[in-house]
N, C-alpha and C positions, 0 to 999 in steps of 0.2 A: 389722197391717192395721187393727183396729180402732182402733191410738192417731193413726193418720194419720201411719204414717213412708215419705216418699214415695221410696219405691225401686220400679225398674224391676218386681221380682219381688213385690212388695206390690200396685203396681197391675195386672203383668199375673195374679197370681193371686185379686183379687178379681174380675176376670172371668171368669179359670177356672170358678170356683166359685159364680157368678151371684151373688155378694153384694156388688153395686157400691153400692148404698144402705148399708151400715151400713160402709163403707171411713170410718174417723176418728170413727163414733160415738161413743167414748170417748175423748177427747184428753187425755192425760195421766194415763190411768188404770196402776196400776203393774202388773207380772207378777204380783204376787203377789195383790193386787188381785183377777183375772183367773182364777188355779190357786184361789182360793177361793170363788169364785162358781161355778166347775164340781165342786168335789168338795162345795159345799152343793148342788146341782141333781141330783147322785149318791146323797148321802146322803136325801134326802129323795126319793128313785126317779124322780126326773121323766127323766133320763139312765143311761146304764150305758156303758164303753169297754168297745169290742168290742175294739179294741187298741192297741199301746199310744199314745197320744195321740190313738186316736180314738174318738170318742164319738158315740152313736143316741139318739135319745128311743122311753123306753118306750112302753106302752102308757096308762100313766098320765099321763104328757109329755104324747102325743098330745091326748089328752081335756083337759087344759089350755089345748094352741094353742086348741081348736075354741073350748073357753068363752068366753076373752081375745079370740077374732077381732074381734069388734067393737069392743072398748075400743081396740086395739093399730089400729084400722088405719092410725090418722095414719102410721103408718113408713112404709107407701108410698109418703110423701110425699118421705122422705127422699131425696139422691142423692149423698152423702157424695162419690163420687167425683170428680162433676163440679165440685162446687162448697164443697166442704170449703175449701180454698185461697185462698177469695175473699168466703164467707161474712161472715165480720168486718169487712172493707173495705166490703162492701155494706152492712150492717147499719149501722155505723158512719156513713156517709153518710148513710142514710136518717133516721138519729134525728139525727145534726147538724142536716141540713138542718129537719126539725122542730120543732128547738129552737130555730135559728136565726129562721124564719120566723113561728111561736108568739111569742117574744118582741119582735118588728120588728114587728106588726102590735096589738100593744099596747105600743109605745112606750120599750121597755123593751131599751136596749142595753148594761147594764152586769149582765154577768151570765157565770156561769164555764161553757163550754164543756164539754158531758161527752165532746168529744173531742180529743184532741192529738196525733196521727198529721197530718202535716204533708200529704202529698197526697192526706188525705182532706181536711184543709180547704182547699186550694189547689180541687179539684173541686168545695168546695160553693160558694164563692165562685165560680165561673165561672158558673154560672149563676143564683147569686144572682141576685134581682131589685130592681133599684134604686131605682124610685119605689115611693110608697104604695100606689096602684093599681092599680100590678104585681102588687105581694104580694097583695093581695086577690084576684087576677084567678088567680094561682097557688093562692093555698090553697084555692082553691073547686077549683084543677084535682087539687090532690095529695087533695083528699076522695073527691071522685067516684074516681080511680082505686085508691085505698087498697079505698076498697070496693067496687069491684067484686073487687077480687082475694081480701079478708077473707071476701065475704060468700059464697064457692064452700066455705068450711070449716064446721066446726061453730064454735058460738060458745065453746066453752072454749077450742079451742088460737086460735081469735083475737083472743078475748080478754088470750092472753098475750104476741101481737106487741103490742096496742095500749098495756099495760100497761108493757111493758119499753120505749118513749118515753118520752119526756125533751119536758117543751115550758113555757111561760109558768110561773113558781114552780111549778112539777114537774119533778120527778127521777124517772125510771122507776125503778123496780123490779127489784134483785137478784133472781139465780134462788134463793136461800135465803127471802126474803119470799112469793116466790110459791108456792113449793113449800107453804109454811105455809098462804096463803089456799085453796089448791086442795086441801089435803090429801092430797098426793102427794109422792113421793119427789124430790129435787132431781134425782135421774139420768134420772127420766121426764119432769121440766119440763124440764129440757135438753135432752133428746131431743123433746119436744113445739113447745119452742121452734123446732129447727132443722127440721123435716120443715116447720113452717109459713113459712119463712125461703126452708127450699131451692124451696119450692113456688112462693113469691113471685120468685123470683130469675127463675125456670123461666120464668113464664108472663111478666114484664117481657121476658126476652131472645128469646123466640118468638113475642111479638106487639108488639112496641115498638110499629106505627103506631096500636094501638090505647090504649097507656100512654106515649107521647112525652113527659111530663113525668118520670115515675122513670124511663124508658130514657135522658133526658138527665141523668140524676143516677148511676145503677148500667153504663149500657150498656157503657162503657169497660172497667168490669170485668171484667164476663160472656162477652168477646169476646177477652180471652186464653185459649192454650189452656192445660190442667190438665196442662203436662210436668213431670216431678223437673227439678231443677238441674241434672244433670249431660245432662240430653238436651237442656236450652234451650240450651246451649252449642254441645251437636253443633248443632243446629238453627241457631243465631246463624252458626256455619261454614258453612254448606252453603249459608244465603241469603247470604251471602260467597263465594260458588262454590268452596271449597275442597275440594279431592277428598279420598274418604275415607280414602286409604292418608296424606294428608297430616294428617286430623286424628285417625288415629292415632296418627302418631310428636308431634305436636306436644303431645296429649295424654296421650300414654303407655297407650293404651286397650286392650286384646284387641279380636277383630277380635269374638266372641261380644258384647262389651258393645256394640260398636257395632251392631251387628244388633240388641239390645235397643232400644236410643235410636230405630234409624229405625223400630220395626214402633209402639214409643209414640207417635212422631212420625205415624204413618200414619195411628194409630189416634185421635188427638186433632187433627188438622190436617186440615182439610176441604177445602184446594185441593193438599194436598202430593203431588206426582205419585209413583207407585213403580216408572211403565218404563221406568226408566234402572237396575232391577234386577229386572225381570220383564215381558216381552213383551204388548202388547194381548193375543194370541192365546192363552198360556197362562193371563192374567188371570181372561179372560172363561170358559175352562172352568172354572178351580177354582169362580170364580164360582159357574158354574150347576151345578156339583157340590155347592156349600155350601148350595143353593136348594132341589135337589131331596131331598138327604137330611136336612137341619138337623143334620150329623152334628157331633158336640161333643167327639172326638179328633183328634188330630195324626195320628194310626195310620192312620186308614183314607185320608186324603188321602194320606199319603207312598206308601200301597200301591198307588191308585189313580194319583198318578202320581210314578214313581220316579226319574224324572231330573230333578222338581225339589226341593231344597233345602229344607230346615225352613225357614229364613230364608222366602225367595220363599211359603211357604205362609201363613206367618204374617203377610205383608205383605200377601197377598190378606186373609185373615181379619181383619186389622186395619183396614182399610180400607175393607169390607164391614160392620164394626161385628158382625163374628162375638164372639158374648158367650164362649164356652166353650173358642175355640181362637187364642188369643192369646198363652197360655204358651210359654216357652220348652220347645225341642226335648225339652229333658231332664225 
């Protein structure tokens, strides 16, 4: 969960476990990595396993979070889940397009691109702007909306979105440079970086009429959904009207993996209907069963109502954007 391996059971159990912001925190970090950062957080009592692979913060732990609370709050900012995926492409565009536009507006067209991912630069050229007083009329627009998004944070972690652009003879800034300037760990400037990244993503793809110059630069990204590969498939099927007994055999699927793909599908797909596998009428109770208790087991829904299906429950919960009962039955 944390390295960002995107399988059915990774995503639906960091909403289990309400920890959808720190899903791909650490991209690439090894196991070992990992079993050693928990038995130094052991050894030094901040943690103890109650059993066996699960672990409590002591009382000494506790008294930590509280200290840290305000250093740490940029994580909230994180949403690993939603936007882990697409990060880079965003990112990526946004400093092209910077670098692009910094260097055209001072005259200066011979100069090497800090990106090479081919449909990020196909996207920044589309909206390139191609006379001089265009560009002008643009970077006055890409300023004003930078900051107003920049200027909702504190000035450190904004400092290091602005720092890691690339524009006119500048080359942003490694996260090992900056980690040096800031005096902090490279895994907190990366983590500092991306909470200000995902924040910026957030508030582009939720108010575009208000940022219509980055939403016509990132929008296209932000507007796919965050499925694994093996449910965009199912998904590519089904918007090809393929029935599902047929993109089992043609897939070779368990009928349990396909029930994963459509409750991921339900739960990341904002127009995707679910009553061609569970009825308006039973819909709208679990609905207002999920309403009234915020109940956050699979248990007490199946007990409440017994002649429907884990599947059908978890389709309501997914769909509702139920954080805690999304996991599969088992």
């Amino acid at each position: 969960m944390l390295t960002g391996k995107k399988t059915a059971q990774s995503l639906s159990d960091s909403q289990w476990f309400g920890i959808e912001r720190y899903y791909a925190a650490f991209k690439g970090m090894a196991y070992d990595t990992f079993t050693e950062s928990i038995e130094s957080l052991i050894n030094e009592e901040y943690m103890k396993e109650s059993e066996d692979h699960v672990y409590t913060l002591t009382e000494k732990g506790e008294q930590l979070l509280v200290r840290e609370n305000d250093r740490l709050s940029f994580l909230n900012h994180l949403n690993g889940l939603k936007y882990a995926s697409i990060e880079s492409t965003c990112w990526q565009a946004i400093t092209l397009y910077v670098q692009a536009l910094s260097n055209a507006l001072y005259g200066h067209f011979s100069y090497s691109p800090v990106v090479r991912d081919f449909s990020v630069i196909q996207k920044v050229k589309s909206v390139f702007p191609k006379s001089e007083s265009e560009r002008k009329i643009q970077a006055e627009k890409l300023y004003r909306e930078l900051s107003r998004v920049l200027l909702e944070h504190d000035n450190q972690i904004a400092d290091l979105f602005v720092k890691k652009l690339s524009g006119y003879n500048r080359i942003g800034s490694t996260f090992e440079q900056l980690s040096r300037i800031k005096g902090m760990s490279q895994e907190e400037t990366v983590l500092r970086f991306r909470a200000i990244l995902h924040a910026f993503i957030h508030k582009i793809a939720s108010e575009k009429m208000n940022f219509p110059m980055l939403h016509s630069l990132i929008g296209s990204f932000t507007e796919a959904p965050a499925l694994t590969r093996s449910a965009s498939l199912t998904f590519k099927m089904l918007n090809n009207n393929k029935p599902l007994e047929e993109i089992m055999i043609v897939r070779n699927l368990k009928l349990s993996t396909l029930e994963d793909h459509l409750v991921e599908i339900a739960r990341e797909v904002q127009d995707f209907s679910i009553t061609p596998y569970i009825s308006d009428t039973e819909f709208l109770k679990v609905k207002e069963y999920y309403s009234k208790t915020n109940e956050t087991k699979l248990r007490p829904f199946k007990d409440a109502f017994p002649h429907l299906s884990y599947f059908q429950i978890r389709l309501v919960l997914a769909k509702e954007g139920g954080k805690h009962a999304t996991g599969s039955s088992a």
